[in-house]
C-alpha positions, 0 to 999 in steps of 0.5 A: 045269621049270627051266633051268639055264645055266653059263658054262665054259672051252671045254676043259672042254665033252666033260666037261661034255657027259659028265658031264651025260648021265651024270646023265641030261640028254638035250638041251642048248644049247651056245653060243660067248660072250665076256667077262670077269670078274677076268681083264681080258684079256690083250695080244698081238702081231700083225705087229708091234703090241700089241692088247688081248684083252679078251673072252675065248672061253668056252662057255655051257650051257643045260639046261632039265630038271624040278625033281627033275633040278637038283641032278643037273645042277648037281652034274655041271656043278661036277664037271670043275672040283672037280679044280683047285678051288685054281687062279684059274678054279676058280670057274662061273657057273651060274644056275638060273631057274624056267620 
């Protein structure tokens, strides 16, 4: 068994979700995490004042599935974002760890 984990943009979640039970994947984790990486943030406004944003929302995945289903799995998590690969988010986290 193995257990993949992958951190995406929230917007990209249903294609995620779509693509992986197309693979075959029958269950996952969904979770709502913050953080950072090259973005450092961003600054807004609120009534009036500067706040710094610098934990952004994002999404993490966790699929524990056996070894023949990984390479699968992983392609249809990369697949939503081979669309924009040029753009500056393009690149996911994804980590795999034997069980």
């Amino acid at each position: 068994m193995t257990k993949v984990e992958a951190i995406i943009q929230n917007s990209k979640l249903e294609a995620v979700k779509s693509a992986l039970q197309e693979a075959g994947v029958e269950g996952m984790t969904v979770i709502e995490v913050r953080g950072h990486g090259r973005q450092k943030g961003h600054t807004e406004f609120y009534r009036g004042r500067e706040y710094s944003v610098d934990l952004i929302p994002k999404t993490k995945v966790e699929v524990v599935l056996p070894d023949s289903m990984v390479e699968k799995a992983v392609h249809a998590i990369l697949r939503p974002r081979n669309r924009h690969a040029s753009s500056v988010n393009s690149r996911l986290p994804v980590t795999v760890a034997s069980l």
